[in-house]
Every structure is written in C-alpha cells, then in structure tokens.
C-alpha positions as a LaTeX table, in Angstrom:
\begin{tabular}{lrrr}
\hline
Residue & $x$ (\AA) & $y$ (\AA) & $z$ (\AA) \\
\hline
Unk1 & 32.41 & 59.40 & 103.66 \\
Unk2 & 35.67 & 58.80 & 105.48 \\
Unk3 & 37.70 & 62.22 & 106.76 \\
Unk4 & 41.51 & 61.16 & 107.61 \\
Unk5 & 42.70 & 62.64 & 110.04 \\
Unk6 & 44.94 & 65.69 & 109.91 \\
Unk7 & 48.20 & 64.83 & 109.42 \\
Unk8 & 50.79 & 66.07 & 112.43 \\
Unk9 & 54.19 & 66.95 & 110.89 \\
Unk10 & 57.26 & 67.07 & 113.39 \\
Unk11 & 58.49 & 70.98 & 113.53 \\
Unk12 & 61.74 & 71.40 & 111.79 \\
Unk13 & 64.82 & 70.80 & 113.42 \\
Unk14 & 66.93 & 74.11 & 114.00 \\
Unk15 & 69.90 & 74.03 & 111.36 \\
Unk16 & 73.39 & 73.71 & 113.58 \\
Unk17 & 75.63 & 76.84 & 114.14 \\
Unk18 & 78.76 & 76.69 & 112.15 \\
Unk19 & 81.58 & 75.97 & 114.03 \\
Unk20 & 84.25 & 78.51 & 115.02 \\
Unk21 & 86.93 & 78.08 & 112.32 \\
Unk22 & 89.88 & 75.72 & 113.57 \\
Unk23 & 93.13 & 78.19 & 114.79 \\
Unk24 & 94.93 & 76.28 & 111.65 \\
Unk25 & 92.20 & 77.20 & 109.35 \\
Unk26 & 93.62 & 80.62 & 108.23 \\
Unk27 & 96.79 & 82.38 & 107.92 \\
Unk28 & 99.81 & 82.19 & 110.79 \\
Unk29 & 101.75 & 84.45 & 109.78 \\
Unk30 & 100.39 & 88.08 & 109.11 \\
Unk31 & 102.97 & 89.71 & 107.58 \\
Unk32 & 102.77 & 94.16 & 108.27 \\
Unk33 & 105.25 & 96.08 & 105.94 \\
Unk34 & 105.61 & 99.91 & 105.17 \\
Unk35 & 106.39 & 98.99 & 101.44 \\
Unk36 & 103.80 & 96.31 & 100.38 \\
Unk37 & 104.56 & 95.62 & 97.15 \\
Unk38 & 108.24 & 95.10 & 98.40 \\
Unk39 & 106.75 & 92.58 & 101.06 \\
Unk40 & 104.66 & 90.30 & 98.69 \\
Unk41 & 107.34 & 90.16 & 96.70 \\
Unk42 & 109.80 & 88.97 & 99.04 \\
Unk43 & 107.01 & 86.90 & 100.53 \\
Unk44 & 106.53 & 84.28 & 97.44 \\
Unk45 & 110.12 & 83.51 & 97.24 \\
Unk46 & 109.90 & 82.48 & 101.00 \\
Unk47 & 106.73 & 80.81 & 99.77 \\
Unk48 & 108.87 & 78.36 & 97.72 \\
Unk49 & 110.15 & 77.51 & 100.92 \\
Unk50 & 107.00 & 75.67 & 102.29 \\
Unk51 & 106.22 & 78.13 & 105.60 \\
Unk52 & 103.38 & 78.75 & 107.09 \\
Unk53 & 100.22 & 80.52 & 105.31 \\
Unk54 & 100.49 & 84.15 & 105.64 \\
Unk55 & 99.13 & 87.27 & 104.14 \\
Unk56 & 100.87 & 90.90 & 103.52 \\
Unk57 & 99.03 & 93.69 & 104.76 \\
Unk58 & 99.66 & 97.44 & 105.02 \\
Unk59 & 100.63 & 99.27 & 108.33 \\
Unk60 & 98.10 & 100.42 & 110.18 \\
Unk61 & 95.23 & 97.96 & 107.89 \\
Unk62 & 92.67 & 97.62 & 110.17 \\
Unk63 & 91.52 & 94.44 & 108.91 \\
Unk64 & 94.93 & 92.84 & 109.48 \\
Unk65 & 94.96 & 93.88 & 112.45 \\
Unk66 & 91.49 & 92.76 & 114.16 \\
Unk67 & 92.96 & 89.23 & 112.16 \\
Unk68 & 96.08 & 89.61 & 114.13 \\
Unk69 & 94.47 & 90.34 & 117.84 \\
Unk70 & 91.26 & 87.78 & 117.32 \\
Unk71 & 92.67 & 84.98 & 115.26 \\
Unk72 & 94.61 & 82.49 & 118.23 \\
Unk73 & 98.21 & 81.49 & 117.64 \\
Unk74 & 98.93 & 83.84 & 114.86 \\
Unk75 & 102.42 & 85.82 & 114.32 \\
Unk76 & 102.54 & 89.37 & 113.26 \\
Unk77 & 106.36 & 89.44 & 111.06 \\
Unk78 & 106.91 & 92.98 & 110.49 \\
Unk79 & 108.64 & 93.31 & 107.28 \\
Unk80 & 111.12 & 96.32 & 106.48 \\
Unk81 & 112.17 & 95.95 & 103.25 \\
Unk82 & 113.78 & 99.57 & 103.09 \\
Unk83 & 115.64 & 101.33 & 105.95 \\
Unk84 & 114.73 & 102.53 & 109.25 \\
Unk85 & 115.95 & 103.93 & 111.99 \\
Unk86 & 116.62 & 102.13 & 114.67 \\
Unk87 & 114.51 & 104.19 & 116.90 \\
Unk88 & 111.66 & 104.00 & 114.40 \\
Unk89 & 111.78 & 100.02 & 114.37 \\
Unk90 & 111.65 & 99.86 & 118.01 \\
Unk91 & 108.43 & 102.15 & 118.37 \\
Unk92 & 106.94 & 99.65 & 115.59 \\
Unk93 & 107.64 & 96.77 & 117.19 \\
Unk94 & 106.21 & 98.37 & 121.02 \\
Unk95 & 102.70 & 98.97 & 118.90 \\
Unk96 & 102.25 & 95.78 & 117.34 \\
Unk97 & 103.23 & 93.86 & 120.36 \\
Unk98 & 99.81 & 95.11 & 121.38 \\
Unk99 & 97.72 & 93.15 & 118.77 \\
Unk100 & 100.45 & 89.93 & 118.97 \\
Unk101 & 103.80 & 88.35 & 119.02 \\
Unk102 & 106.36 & 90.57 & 116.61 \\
Unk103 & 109.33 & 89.06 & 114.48 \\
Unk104 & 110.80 & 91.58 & 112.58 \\
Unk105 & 112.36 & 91.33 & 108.91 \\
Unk106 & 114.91 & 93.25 & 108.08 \\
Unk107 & 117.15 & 94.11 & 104.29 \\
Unk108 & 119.53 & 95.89 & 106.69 \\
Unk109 & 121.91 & 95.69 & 109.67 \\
Unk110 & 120.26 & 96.32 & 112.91 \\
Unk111 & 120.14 & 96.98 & 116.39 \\
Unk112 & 119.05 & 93.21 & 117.36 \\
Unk113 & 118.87 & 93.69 & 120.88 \\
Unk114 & 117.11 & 96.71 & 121.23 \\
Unk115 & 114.15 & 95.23 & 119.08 \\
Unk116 & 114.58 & 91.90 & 121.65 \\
Unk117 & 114.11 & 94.41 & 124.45 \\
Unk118 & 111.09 & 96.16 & 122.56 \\
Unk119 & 109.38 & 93.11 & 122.73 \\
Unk120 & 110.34 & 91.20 & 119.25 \\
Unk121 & 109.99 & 87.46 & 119.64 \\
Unk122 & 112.83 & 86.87 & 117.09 \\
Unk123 & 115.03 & 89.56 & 114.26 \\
Unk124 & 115.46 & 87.90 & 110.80 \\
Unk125 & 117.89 & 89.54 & 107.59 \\
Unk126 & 115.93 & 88.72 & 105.01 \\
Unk127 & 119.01 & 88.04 & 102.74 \\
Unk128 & 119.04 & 84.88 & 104.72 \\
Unk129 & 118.06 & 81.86 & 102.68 \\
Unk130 & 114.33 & 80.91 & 102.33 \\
Unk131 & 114.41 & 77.51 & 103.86 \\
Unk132 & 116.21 & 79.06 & 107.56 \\
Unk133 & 113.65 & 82.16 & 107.43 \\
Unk134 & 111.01 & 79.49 & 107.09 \\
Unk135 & 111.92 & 77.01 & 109.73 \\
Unk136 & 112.51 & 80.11 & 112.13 \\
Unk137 & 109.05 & 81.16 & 111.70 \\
Unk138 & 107.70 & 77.71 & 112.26 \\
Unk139 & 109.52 & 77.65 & 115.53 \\
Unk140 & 108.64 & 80.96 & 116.80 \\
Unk141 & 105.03 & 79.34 & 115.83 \\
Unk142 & 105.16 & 76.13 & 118.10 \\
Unk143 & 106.10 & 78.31 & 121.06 \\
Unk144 & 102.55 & 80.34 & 120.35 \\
Unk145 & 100.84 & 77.80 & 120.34 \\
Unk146 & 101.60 & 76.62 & 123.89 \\
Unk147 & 99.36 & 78.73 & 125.23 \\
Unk148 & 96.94 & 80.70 & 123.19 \\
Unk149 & 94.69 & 82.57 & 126.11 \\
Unk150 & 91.38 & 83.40 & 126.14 \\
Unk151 & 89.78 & 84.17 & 122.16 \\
Unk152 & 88.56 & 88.13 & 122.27 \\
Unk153 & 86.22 & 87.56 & 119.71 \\
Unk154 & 83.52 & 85.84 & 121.93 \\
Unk155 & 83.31 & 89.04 & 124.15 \\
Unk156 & 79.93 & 90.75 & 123.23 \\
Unk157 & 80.17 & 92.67 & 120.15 \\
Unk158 & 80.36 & 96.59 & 119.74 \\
Unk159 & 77.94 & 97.47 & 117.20 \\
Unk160 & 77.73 & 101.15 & 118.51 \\
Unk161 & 81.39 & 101.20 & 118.50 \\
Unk162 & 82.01 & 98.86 & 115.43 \\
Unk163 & 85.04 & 101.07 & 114.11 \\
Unk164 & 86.04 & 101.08 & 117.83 \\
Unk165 & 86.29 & 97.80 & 118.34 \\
Unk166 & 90.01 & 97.57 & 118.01 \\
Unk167 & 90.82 & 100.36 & 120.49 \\
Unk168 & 88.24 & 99.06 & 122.78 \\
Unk169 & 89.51 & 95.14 & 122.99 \\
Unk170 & 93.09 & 96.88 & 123.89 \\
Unk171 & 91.93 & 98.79 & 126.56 \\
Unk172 & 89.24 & 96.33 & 127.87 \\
Unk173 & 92.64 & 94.30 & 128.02 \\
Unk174 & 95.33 & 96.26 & 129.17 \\
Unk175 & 97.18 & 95.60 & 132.60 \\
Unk176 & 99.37 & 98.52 & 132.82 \\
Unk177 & 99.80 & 102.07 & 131.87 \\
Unk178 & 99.40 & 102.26 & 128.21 \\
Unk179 & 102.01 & 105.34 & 126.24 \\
Unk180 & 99.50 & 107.21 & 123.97 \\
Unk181 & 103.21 & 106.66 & 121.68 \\
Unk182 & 102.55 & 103.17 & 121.11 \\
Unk183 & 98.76 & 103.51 & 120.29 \\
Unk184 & 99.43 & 106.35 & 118.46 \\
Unk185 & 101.88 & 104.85 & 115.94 \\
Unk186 & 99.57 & 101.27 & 115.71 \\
Unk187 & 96.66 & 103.51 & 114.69 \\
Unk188 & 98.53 & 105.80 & 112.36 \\
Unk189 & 99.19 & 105.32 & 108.73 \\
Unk190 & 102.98 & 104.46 & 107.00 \\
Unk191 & 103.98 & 107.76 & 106.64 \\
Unk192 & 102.91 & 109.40 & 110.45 \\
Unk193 & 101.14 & 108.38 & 113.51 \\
Unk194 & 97.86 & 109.28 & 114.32 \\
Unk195 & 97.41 & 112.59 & 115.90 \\
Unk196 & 97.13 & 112.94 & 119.88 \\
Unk197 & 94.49 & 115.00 & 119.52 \\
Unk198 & 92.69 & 112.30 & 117.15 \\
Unk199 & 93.37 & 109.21 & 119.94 \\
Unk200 & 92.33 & 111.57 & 122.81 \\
Unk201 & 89.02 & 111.87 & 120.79 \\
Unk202 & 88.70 & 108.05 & 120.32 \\
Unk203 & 89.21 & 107.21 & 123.35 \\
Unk204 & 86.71 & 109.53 & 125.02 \\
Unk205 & 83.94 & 108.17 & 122.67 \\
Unk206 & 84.22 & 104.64 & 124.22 \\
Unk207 & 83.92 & 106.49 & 127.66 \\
Unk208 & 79.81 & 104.94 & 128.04 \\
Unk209 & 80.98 & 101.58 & 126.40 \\
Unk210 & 83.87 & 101.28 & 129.32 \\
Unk211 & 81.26 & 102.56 & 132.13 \\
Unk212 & 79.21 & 99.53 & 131.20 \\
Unk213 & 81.46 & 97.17 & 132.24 \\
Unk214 & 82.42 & 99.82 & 135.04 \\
Unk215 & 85.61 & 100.47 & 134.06 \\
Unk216 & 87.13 & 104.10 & 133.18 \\
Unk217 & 89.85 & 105.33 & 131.01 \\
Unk218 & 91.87 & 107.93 & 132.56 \\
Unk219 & 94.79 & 110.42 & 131.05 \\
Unk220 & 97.76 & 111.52 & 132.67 \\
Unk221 & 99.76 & 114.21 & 131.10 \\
Unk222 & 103.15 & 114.53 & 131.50 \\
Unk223 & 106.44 & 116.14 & 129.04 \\
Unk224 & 103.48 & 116.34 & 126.33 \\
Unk225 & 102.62 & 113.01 & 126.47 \\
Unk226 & 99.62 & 110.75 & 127.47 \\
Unk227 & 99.54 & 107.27 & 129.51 \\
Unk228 & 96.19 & 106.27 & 130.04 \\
Unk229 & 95.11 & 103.78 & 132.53 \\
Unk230 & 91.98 & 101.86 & 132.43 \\
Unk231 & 90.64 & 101.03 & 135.81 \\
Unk232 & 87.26 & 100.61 & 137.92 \\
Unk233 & 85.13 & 103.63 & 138.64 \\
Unk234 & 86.26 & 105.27 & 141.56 \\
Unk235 & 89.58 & 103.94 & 141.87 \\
Unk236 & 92.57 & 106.16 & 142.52 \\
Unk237 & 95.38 & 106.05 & 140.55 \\
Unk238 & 98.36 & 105.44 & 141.48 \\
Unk239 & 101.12 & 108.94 & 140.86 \\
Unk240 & 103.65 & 108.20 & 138.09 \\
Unk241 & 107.13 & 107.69 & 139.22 \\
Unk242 & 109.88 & 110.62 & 138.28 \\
\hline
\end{tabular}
C-alpha cells in the first residue's frame, strides 16, 4: 500500500490595501451655504455649465467639513444666497479659511475687499452667467493644486476623540494665535455660533490627547474673548500686544 505524501499548499497571499483615492476622485468644490435648498438650486444651473464636481452642504456639517480639511486640493465656495452683513460674511469667511481655501458667492452687492482681506481666494455675484462662474472656479482650482501640503488624514487616528477630531487636526496645526471668534462661528450652527463656554469645554477635553504629542493648549482672556495658543509643554508665551 502506497501513502502519498502530504500535500504542501503555499499560504495565501495577503489581499493588497486599497489605494488612497486619487485627489480627482471626489468632489472639488464643497459648496457651504446658510440656505441649502437655495444653494442646490443655484448649484445645478451652474452644473449645466460643466464645472467641477461639487456637493452642497449645510454650515457648520461636520461631514463637509472633515471632506473639506482632509480631501487635498479641494475649494470650500461659500454660498449666500440671501443677505448678510458685511461683518457677518467676513467672520464666515475667517472660520472656513481654517478647514480650506474660501470663494464666496454672493445674490448681493458686497464689500469685495474686505472678504479679499478676510482671507477669500476670489468674490463671485452669482447673477453672473454660469459659464464665467464656472471657469472662475476652475482657475481658483489650478492655483490649489500647485501645492497641496502634507494630507492630515494619515496622522494617527483619534478614536478616543473621534467627534474631536476636527478641533484637534486645527489645533495640532495651527501656527499662530487662534480667536476663539473664528472657531466659535466654524463650530456653530446657521443661526448662532457655538457657545464660549461650549469650545472652552472642547478644547479642555483634548488636553491628554495634546500632552501626548507634548504640546498644550493655552487661553488668554482678554475684552471677553479667548485666543488660544497651542505650544510645547513648558513654553512661555509670549504677552499679547495692546
């Protein structure tokens, strides 16, 4: 009687990671509006036009906004389809600069130049027609894509802090004072910003996750308002200026 020999089978080969999706794989063009059913209207006649693929999203919609900060290359075009002040498109604009480039829509005259100053990469009427809307955008694009800087996403991921992560990629990233004004209007809803009180709270509770990477946030108080600056342990800050 003849006993074959045990077969030896190769062990499997590991399946491949999926790769990263491409930077032209999603959306450009995230568009943040007050009023979005106002916006996606609007935004499929411009459609017609051939522009980049975009989405609408609600201010302060968390999941537009990790898109906005993570994805590379992207646009945030802050839509206004009813009328603001001036000094309430300006505060917009200086708390989504801190996610990505602004453009800013507007159905009204306004101040251009103080939304340039703010830190808006471009100010569009959108009464304009479809085709010169579009073909801004597009340009305002191939200057964002010169130089797309490091992707946040591959830093190591926050599961204690998962509704934090937002907050905590800002700060991990910041290189100057930051105005509690401008984080407190980003994180806010349409109607008001969030509370100080609230952002105070959020930012102490990434206090250990900031320590780990020995780095501290710390508050300075002045007229009733915060600027926090994020810094190494032990460092002194330097006094604000009068």
């Amino acid at each position: 009687m003849t006993i074959d020999p045990p077969r030896v089978t190769a062990p499997p080969r590991p399946r491949p990671l999926p790769r990263p999706p491409r930077a032209s794989a999603g959306p450009r063009v995230v568009i943040i509006s007050p009023d979005v059913g106002a916006s996606v209207e609007w935004a499929r006649r411009l459609h017609r036009a051939g522009p980049p693929r975009f989405i609408v999203r609600r201010w302060g919609d968390q999941r537009g906004y990790e898109y906005l900060h993570r994805a590379p290359g992207v646009l945030a075009l802050l839509d206004t389809p009813r009328h603001e002040s001036g000094d309430e498109l300006v505060q917009r604009v200086r708390s989504l600069r801190l996610l990505a480039p602004v453009a800013v829509a507007t159905a009204h005259r306004v101040d251009s130049a103080a939304l340039l100053a703010a830190g808006a990469v471009n100010v569009l009427r959108r009464d304009s027609a479809e085709t010169a809307i579009a073909a801004r955008i597009e340009a305002d694009l191939r200057w964002l894509r010169r130089d797309l800087g490091p992707d946040p996403a591959r830093r190591e991921p926050l599961r204690p802090y998962r509704s934090q992560s937002l907050l905590m990629e800002i700060l991990l990233e910041v290189r100057s004072p930051l105005c509690c004004h401008d984080m407190r209007w980003l994180l806010g809803d349409t109607a008001r910003p969030m509370s100080l009180r609230a952002l105070r709270a959020r930012v102490e509770r990434l206090a250990p996750h900031l320590a780990r990477h020995g780095l501290e946030c710390r508050r300075q108080v002045r007229w009733g308002a915060d600027t926090l600056t994020v810094r190494p342990v032990g460092r002194r800050a330097a006094p604000l200026s009068a």
